[in-house]
C-alpha positions as CSV (number, residue, x, y, z in Angstrom):
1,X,-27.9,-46.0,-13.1
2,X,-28.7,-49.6,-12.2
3,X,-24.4,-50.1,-11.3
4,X,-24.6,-46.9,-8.5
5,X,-27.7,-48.3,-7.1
6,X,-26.0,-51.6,-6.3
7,X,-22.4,-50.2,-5.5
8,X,-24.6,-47.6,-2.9
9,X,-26.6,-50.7,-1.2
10,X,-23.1,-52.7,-0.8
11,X,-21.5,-49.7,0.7
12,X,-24.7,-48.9,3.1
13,X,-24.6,-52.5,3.9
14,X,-20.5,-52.0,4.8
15,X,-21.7,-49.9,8.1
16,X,-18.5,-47.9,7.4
17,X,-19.3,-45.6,5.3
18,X,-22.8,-43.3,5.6
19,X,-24.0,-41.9,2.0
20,X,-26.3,-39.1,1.6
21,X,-27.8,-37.7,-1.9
22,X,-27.3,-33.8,-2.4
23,X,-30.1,-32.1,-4.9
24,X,-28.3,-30.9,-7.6
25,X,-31.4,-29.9,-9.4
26,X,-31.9,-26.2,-9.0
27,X,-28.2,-26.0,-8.9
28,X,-27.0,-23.5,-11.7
29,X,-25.2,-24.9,-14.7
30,X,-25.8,-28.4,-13.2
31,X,-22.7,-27.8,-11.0
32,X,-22.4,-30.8,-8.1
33,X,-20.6,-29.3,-6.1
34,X,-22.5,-25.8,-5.8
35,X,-23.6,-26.7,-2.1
36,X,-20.3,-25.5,-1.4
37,X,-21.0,-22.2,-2.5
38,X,-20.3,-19.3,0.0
39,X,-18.3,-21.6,2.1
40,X,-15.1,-19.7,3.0
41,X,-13.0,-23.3,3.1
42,X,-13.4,-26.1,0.8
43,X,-12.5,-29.2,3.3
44,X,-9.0,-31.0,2.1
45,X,-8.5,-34.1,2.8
46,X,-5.1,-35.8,3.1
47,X,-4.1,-39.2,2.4
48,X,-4.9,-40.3,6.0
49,X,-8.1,-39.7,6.0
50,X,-7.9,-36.4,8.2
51,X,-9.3,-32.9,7.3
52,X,-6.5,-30.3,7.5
53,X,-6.6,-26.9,8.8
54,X,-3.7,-25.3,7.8
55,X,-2.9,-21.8,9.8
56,X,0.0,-19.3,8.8
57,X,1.9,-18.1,11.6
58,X,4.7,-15.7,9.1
59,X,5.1,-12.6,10.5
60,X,7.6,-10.0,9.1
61,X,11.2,-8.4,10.3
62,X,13.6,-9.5,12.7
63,X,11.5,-10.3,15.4
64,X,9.2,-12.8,13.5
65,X,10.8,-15.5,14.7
66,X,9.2,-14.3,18.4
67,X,6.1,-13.2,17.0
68,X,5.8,-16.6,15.6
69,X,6.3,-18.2,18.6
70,X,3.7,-16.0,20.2
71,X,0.9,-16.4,17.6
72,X,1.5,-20.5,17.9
73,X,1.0,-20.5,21.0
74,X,-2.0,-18.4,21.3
75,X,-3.5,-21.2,18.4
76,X,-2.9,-23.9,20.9
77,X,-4.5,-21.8,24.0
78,X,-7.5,-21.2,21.7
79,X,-8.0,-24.7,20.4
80,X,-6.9,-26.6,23.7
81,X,-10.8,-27.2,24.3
82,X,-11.0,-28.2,20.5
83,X,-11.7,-32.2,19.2
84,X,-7.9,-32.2,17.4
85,X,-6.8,-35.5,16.4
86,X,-3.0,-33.8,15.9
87,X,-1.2,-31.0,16.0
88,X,1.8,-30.4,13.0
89,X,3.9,-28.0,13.8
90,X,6.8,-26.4,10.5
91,X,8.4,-23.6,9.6
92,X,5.7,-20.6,9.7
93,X,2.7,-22.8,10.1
94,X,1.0,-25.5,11.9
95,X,-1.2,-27.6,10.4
96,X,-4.5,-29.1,12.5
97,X,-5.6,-32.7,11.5
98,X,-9.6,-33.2,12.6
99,X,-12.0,-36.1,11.7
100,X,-14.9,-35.0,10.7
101,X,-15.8,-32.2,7.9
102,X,-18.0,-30.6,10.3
103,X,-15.5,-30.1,12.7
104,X,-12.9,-28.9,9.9
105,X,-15.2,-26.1,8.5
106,X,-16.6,-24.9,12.5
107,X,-13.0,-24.9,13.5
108,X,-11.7,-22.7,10.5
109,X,-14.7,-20.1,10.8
110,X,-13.5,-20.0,14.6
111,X,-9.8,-19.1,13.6
């Protein structure tokens, strides 16, 4: 107990990272990571740093190859306004990097 509290008062003291206690408490089975419960998305992070949103664009037949191109580019009409650090585009998907986990979890309730 005495080795957190002196790793979390060199880390506050860093400025670059911002630590905040969750109340696991009440939580059942003493499960940590319960606040997430009843979130649709559990945030990902990749090796960047950068939350990823990753949005499937597959559509089926012949013409899904148009379709495709249609759905991508609604996604970028609808998130033009959006705080997007990058846009990945592949085969069937593209992928939107963002910052911040609040940001991530807004923007995938939105889509």
């Amino acid at each position: 107990e005495h080795l957190l509290e002196g790793v979390l008062t060199q880390m506050e003291e860093l400025k670059s990272w911002t630590i905040s206690c969750v109340d696991t408490t009440n939580c059942t089975n003493r499960d940590t990571f319960s606040y997430l419960a009843g979130w649709k998305l559990i945030p990902r992070v990749d090796k960047s740093g950068m939350y990823q949103l990753i949005i499937s664009l597959k559509g089926q037949g012949w013409r899904s190859r148009d379709a495709e191109m249609n759905k991508r580019n609604q996604l970028l009409e609808m998130v033009k306004d959006f705080n997007i650090a990058k846009i990945v585009h592949g085969e069937g998907e593209t992928i939107l990097l963002v910052g911040h986990v609040l940001e991530c979890v807004a923007y995938s309730d939105c889509l």
